[in-house]
N, C-alpha and C positions, 0 to 999 in steps of 0.2 A: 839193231838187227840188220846183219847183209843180205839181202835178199835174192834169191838164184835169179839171173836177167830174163826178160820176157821175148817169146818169140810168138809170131804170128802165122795163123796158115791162114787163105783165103781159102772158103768151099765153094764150091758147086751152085751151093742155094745163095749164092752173094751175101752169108755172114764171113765175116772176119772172128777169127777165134784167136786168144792169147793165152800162153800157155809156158811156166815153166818148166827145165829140166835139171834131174839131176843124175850122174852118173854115166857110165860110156861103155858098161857090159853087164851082162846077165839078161833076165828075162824084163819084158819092160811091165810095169805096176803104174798103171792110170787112177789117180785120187780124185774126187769129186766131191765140191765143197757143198757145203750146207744156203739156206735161205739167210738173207742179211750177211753174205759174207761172200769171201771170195779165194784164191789161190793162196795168198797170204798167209792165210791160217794151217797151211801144213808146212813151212817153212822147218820145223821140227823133225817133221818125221820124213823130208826127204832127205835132212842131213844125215838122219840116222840110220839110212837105207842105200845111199848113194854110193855105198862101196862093191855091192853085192848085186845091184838091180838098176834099170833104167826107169827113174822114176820121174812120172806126169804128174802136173798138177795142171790142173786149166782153168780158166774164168769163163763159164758159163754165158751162154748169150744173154747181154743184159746184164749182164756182172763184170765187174773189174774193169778189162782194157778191151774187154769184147764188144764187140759189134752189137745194135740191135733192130736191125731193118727191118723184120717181120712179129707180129705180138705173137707171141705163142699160147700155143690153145691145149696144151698138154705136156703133162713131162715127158713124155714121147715125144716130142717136138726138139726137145735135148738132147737127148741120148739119141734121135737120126741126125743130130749135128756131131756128136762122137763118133757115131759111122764114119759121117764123111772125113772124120778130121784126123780118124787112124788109117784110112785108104788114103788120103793126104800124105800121112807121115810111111806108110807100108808098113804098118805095126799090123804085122798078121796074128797076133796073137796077147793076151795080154793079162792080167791079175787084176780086178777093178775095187778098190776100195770108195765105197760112199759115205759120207757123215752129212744126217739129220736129212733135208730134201735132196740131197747130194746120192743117199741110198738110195730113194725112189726111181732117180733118173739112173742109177748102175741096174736096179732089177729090169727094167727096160730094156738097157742096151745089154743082158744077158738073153732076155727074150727075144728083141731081135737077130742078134747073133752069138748063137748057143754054140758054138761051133770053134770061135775065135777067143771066147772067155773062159783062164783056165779057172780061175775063184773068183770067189765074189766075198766082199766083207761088208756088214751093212753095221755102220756104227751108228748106235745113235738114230739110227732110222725112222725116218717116216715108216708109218705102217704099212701093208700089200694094200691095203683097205683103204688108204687115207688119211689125212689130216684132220681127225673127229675128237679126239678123248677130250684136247685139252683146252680145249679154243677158250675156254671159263676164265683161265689161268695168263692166258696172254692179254687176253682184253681187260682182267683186274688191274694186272700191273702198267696199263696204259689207261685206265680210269673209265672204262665204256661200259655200258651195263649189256649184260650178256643179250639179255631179248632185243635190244637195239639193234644192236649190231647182226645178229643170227638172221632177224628177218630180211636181212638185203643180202644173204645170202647163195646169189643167184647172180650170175653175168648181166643179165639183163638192168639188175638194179646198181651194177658195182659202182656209177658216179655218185647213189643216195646212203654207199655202205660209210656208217661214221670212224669205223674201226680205218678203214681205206683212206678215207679223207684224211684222219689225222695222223699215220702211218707216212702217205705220201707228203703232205705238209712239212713233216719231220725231217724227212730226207731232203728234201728238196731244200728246206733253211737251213740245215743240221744242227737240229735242234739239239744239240751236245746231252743236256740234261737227260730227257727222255729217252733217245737214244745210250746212253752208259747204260740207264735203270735197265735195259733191257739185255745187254752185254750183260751184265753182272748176273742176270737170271740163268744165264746155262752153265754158269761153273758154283761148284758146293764145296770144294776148299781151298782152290787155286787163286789168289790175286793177282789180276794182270798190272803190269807193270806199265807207268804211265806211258811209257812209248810203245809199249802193245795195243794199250786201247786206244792212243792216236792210231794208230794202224790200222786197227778194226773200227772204228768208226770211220776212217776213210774209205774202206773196202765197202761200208755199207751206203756213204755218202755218193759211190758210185751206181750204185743201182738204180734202175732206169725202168725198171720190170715187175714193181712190188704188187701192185695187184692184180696184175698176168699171172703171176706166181699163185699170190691166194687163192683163186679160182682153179690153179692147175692140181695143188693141191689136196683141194678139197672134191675134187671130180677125181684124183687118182685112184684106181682101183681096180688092180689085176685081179682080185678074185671072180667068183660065180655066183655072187652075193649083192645086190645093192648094197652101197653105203649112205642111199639116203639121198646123194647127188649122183650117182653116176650108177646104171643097171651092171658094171663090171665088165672087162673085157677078155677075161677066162686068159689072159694071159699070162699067169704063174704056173702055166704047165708046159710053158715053153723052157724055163730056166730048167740048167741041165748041171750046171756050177755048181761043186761041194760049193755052202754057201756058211759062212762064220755070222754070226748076230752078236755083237755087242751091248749091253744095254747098262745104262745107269742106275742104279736102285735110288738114286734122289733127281731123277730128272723132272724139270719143271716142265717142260717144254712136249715131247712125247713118251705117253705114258707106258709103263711095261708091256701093259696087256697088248699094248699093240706089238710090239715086239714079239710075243708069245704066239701073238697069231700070227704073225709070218713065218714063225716056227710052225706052226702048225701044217700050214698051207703048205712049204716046202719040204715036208715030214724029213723022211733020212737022209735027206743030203743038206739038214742045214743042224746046226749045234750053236745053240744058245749060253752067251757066258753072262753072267749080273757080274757089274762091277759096285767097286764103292763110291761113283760118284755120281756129278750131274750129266747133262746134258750133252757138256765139252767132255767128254771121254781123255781125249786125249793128252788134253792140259791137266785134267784132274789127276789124272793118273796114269802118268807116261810109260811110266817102266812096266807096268799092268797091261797096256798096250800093246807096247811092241813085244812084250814075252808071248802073248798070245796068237800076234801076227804072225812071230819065226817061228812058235811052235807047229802053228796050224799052215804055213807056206815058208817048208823048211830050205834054209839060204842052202840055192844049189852048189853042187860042185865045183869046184874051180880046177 
């Protein structure tokens, strides 16, 4: 697999962000990757876009070939480095697609600037509320008993969380084994092909931020509701973006309902679609994808 080459912008806040591109006219579409992964993983769907759109992919601070000089304390802490990083490139405007934590941080930077985003696609999405349904599920298939892990819960205890410990241990050695088990947990008919999941374990071998992440996660929560960690920050009434919902009907990873409730919360400006697959939407079910994408953000005029 050829992969589009990598460019870097420096910001403002002294991260360095890297980011591919694909295409040289139409309106630009900024994609945003998921948790354990990185710009890589939409190599797909910018091929398949690159003739019509200027399509971004970036690596997240702390992911991929990006910078990580500052720990981040919230996915807002992301999505103000896409701020800087479209006033960087003069992308006054733009179409944002998120998959899985990748969503969370596009609901964000629609909130911050409602003005400059014309859609929003949240695939696969973290929920408005959080990283809550499924946490049972991820700690099974990494072998941690769920009350262990839930009571360190908290920033404060994140050097005593066992889930954390053996999470980052993983990366850090690249624990190949445990690491695949966990690859193979977001897709429900797709098999990656062994030089994809070199690929994707390298993406994830690069992360530098995993339990920055968990906690950013687990305290995300636009709504006016606690989620249990976080009293919410009423900020899903800033999103102004028709906004598209993706979701898997076998996803292991984030459960429907969460999906459903973001539907909820962004009532008529957002339209929820169940697909047939897991987690990875996209792999599972490409052409399900992208009919929904041109449907719902139809390839402009030429």
């Amino acid at each position: 697999m050829k992969l589009h080459p990598l460019n870097f912008v420096d910001l403002p806040n002294q991260e360095r962000i890297a980011y591919r591109k694909a295409g040289h006219k139409g309106p630009s579409m900024l994609l945003i990757h998921g948790n354990m992964s990185s710009s890589v993983h939409f190599h797909s769907t910018m091929e398949a876009l690159k003739e019509d759109y200027q399509v971004y992919a970036v690596d997240l601070r702390g992911f991929g070939k990006s910078s990580y000089r500052r720990p981040t304390r919230s996915l807002k802490d992301l999505s103000d480095d896409l701020v800087q990083w479209m006033d960087q490139l003069d992308i006054q405007t733009a179409t944002v697609l998120g998959w899985s934590m990748g969503g969370g941080v596009a609901m964000e930077l629609a909130a911050s600037i409602p003005h400059r985003i014309d859609q929003l696609f949240l695939v696969a999405s973290v929920g408005i509320q959080g990283f809550k349904t499924c946490s049972n599920k991820l700690l099974s298939s990494v072998k941690i008993p769920a009350r262990s892990a839930l009571s360190f819960n908290q920033r404060r205890f994140q050097k005593w969380n066992p889930l954390l410990q053996k999470m980052e241990s993983a990366i850090k050695h690249h624990d190949q084994k445990l690491l695949t088990k966990l690859l193979e947990t977001l897709y429900h008919t797709y098999q990656l092909s062994s030089s994809e999941m070199q690929l994707y374990l390298e993406a994830i071998y690069e992360q530098r931020n995993y339990s920055d992440i968990y906690y950013d996660l687990l305290e995300f929560n636009m709504t006016d509701q606690s989620n249990g960690y976080h009293p919410g920050s009423n900020r899903y009434q800033l999103i102004q973006a028709p906004t598209v919902i993706l979701h898997g009907r076998y996803d292991k990873i984030v459960d429907l309902a969460d999906g459903q409730q973001t539907k909820a919360y962004l009532g008529d400006k957002a339209k929820l679609f169940l697909l047939e697959t897991g987690h990875a939407i996209i792999a599972d079910d490409f052409i399900s994808f992208l009919t929904i994408l041109r449907n719902e953000h139809p390839i402009p005029q030429k």
